[in-house]
C-alpha positions in Angstrom: -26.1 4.3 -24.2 -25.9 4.3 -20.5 -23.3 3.0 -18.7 -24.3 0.3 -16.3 -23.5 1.0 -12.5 -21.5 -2.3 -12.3 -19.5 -1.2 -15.9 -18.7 2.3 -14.1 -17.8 1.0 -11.0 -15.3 -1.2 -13.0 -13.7 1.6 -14.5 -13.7 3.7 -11.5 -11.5 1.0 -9.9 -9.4 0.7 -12.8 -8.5 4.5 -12.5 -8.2 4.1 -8.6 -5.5 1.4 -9.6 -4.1 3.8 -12.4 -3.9 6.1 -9.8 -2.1 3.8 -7.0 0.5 2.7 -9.5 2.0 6.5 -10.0 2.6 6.3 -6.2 6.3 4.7 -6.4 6.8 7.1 -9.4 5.8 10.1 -8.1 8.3 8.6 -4.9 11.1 8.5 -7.3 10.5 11.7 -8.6 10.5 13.6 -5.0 13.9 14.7 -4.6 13.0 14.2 -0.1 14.2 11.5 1.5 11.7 8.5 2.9 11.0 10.1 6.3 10.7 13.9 5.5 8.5 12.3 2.2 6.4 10.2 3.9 6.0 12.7 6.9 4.4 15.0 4.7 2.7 13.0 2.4 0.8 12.2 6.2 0.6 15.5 7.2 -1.4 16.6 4.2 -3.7 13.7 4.2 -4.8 14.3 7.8 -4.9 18.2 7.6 -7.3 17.5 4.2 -10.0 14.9 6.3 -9.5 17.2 9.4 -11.7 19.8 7.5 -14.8 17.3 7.2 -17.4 17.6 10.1 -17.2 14.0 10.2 -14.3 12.5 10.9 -14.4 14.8 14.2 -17.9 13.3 15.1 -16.1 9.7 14.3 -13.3 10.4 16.4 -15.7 11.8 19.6 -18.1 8.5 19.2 -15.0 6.1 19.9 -13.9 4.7 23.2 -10.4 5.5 24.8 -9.4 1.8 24.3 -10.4 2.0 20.2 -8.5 5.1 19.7 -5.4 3.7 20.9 -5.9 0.3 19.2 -5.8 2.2 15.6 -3.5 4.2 16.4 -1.0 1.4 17.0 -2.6 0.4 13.5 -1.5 3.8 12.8 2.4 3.1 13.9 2.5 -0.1 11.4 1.1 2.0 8.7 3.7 4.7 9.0 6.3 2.0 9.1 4.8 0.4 6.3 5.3 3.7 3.9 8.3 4.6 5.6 10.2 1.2 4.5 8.3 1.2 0.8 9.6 4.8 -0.2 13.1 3.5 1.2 12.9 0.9 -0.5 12.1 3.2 -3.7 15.5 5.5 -2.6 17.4 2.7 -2.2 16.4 0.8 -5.2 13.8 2.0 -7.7 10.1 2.2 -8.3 10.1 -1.5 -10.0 12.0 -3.1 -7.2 9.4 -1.8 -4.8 6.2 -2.7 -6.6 7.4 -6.1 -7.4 8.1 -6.3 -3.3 4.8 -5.0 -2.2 3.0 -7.9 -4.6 4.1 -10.5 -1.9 1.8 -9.1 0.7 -0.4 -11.7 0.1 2.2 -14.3 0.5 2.8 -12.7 4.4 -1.3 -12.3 4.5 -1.5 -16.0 3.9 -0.1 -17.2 7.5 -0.2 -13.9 9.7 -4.1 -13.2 9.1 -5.5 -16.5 10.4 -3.7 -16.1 13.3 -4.6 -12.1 13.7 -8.6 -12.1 12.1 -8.7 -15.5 14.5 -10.2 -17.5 10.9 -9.2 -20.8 10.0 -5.7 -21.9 8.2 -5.8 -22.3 4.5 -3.1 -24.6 2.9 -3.9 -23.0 -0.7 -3.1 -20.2 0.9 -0.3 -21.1 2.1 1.0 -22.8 -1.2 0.2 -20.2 -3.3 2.5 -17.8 -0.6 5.3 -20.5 -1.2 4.8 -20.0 -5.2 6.1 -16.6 -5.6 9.2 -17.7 -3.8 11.0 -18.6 -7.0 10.3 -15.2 -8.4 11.5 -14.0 -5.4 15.3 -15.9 -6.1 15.0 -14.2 -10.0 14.4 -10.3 -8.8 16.9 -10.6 -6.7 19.4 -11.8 -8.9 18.3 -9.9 -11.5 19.1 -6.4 -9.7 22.2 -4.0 -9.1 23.9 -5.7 -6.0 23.7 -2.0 -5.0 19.5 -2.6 -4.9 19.4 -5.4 -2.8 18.6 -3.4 0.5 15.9 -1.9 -1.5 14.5 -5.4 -1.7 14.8 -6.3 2.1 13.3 -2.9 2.7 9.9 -3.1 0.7 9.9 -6.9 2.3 9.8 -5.4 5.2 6.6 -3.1 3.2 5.2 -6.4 2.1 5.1 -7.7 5.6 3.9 -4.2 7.7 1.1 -4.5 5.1 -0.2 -8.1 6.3 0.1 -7.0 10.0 -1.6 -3.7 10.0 -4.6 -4.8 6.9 -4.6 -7.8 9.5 -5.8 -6.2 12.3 -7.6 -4.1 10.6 -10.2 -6.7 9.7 -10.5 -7.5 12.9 -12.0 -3.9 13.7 -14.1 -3.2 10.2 -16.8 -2.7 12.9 -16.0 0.0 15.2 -15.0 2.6 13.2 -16.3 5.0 10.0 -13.2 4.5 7.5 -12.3 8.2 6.9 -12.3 8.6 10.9 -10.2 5.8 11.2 -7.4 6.6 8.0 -7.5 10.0 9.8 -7.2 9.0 12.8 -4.5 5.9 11.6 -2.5 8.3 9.9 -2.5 10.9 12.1 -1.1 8.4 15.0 1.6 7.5 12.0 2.7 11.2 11.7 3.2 11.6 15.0 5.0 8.4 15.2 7.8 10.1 12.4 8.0 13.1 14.0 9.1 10.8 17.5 11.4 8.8 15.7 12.7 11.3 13.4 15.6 12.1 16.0 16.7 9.0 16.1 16.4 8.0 12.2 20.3 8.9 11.6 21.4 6.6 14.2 18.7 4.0 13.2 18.4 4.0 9.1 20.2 6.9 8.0 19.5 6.1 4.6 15.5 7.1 5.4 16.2 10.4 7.3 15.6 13.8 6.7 14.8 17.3 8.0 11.0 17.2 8.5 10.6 21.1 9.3 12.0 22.2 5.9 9.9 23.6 3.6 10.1 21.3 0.1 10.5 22.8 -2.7 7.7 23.9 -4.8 9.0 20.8 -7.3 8.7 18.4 -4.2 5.8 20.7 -3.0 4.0 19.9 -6.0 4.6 16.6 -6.7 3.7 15.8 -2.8 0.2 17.0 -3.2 -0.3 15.0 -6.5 0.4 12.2 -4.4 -1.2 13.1 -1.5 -4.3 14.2 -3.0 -4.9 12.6 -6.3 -2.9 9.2 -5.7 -4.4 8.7 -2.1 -7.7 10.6 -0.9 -9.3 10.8 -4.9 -8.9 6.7 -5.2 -10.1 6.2 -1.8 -13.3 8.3 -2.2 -14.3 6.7 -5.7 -13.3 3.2 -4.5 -16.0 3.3 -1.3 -18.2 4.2 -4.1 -17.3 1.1 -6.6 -17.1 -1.3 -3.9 -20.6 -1.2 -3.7 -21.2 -2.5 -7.7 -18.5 -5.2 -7.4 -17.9 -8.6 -6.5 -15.1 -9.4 -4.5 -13.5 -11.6 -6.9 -13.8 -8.8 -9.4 -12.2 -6.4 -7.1 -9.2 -8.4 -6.7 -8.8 -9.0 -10.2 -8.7 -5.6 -10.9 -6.8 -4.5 -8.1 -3.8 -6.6 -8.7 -3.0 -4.8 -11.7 -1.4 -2.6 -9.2 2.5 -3.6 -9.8 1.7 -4.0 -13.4 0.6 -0.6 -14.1 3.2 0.3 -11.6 6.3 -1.1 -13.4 4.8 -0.2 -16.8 4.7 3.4 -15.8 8.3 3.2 -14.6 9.7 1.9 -17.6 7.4 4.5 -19.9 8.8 7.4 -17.5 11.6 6.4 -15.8 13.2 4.2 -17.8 14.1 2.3 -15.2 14.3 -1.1 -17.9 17.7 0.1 -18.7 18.5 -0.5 -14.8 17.0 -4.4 -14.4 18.0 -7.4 -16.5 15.9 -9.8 -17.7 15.6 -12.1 -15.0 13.9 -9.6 -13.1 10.9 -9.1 -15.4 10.9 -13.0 -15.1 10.8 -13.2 -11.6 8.3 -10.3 -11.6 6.2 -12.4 -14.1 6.3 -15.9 -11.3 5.3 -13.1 -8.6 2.2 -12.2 -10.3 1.0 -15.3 -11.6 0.6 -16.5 -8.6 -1.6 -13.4 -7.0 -3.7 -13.7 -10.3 -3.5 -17.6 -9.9 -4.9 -17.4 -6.0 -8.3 -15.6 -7.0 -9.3 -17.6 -9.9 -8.7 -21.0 -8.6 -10.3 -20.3 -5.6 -13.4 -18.5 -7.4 -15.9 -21.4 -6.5 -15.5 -20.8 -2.9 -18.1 -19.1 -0.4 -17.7 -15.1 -1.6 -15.2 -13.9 0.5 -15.7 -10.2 1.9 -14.3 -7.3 0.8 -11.2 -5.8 3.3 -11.9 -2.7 5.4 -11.9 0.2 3.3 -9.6 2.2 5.4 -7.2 -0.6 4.0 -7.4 1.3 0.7 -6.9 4.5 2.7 -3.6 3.9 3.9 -1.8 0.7 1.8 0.4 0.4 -0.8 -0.7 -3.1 -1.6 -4.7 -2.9 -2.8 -5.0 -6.5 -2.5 -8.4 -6.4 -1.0 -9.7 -9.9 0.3 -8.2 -12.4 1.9 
């Protein structure tokens, strides 16, 4: 029997999700440092979508003024990855998908004020609700991990600025021009600041023109390739069979399948007590909670896909 176009594009998100959560794993399994890591990780997602035809004849069709406006899209993004893989370094792959899961919490009062929409108080609440879980991860980690939490805070919060402004410009650009493009800017950005990382964070720096090794080599095109630019080509394709509210369903799974792959592979139960999970547990029942109690509403629209291009956090409407 034939699978529906709506059940296929279903599943195809669910393995785009799959495939998002082995991103903090596959960070915790490269030996690099956060800089070098997320330097190349850049590198080799640009170099790939600098071979199609058509991000150049994106890039030539856009005005001086819009290629600097993504580009300082591009800047948050690098800081965004930058701050999640140290928060991975510094803490583990749990810690750091637990943190990105308050995006929406940040999202709740920096987008009405950057998308120019109106102020929503359930919103708002539902942003207060995962503070609890908040208190219970971080007393139920190593007091060694707690600057992995401030750093993929940090993540959380680069991810409501930059998938912010980003609605605000779904118009003007093709989305594989403008991750190329965004991301491009963001590696550029590193290789700036990489000088100055010791005296900034030393904890995040790293020799960026050292070849990995063909471990790290490996596991960096994995992640590169199959964990960024393979999800964002078969989401633009399910995105077009799916409601909104399905989407964000689905794509909140993202921390779950993230920490279930991390105890599975890494073990890393053995380093978190219970109140963690617990906390974890407040964190995400709130994100399910916002979607289905506010299901009735007008459909809300679907983020920018070059949001799934370049973010952690899939959580995909507003």
């Amino acid at each position: 029997m034939p699978i529906s176009p709506s059940n296929k594009a279903l599943l195809q998100i669910h393995f785009c999700v799959l495939l998002w959560g082995f991103t903090p794993i596959l960070g915790k399994l490269i030996s690099l440092p956060a800089l070098p890591l997320v330097w190349w990780r850049m590198l080799l997602v640009v170099a790939t979508l600098a071979l199609l035809p058509r991000v150049w004849r994106g890039l030539r069709g856009m005005s001086p003024r819009l290629l600097l406006a993504y580009a300082g899209i591009g800047a948050l993004v690098a800081l965004h990855w930058l701050t999640f893989y140290g928060a991975i370094k510094l803490a583990n792959a749990s810690v750091a998908a637990t943190c990105i899961a308050l995006a929406p919490a940040f999202t709740s009062v920096i987008e009405p004020w950057l998308a120019r929409r109106p102020f929503s108080r359930r919103e708002l609440v539902f942003g207060l609700a995962v503070l609890p879980g908040v208190a219970l991860v971080v007393g139920g980690v190593p007091d060694g991990m707690r600057a992995g939490i401030v750093s993929g805070a940090i993540s959380a919060l680069l991810v409501a600025l930059f998938g912010s402004l980003n609605k605000r410009m779904v118009e003007h650009g093709d989305p594989l021009t403008v991750t190329a493009l965004e991301l491009g800017a963001g590696t550029l950005l590193l290789s700036l600041l990489a000088p100055l990382m010791p005296m900034l964070f030393n904890s995040f720096s790293g020799d960026l023109y050292v070849w990995p090794s063909l471990r790290d080599g490996s596991y960096l095109l994995l992640l590169s390739l199959l964990c960024t630019l393979l999800p964002f080509a078969l989401s633009l394709v399910a995105l077009r069979h799916m409601s909104a509210y399905g989407v964000q369903l689905v794509t909140n799974l993202e921390p779950v399948y993230a920490i279930i792959l991390a105890i599975l592979l890494l073990g890393e139960q053995h380093e978190l007590t219970p109140l963690f999970y617990l906390g974890v547990a407040i964190i995400l029942t709130a994100v399910f909670l916002h979607p289905l109690l506010g299901r009735s509403k007008a459909r809300v629209p679907v983020q920018p896909p070059e949001v799934l291009g370049t973010a952690e956090a899939r959580n995909l409407l507003d």
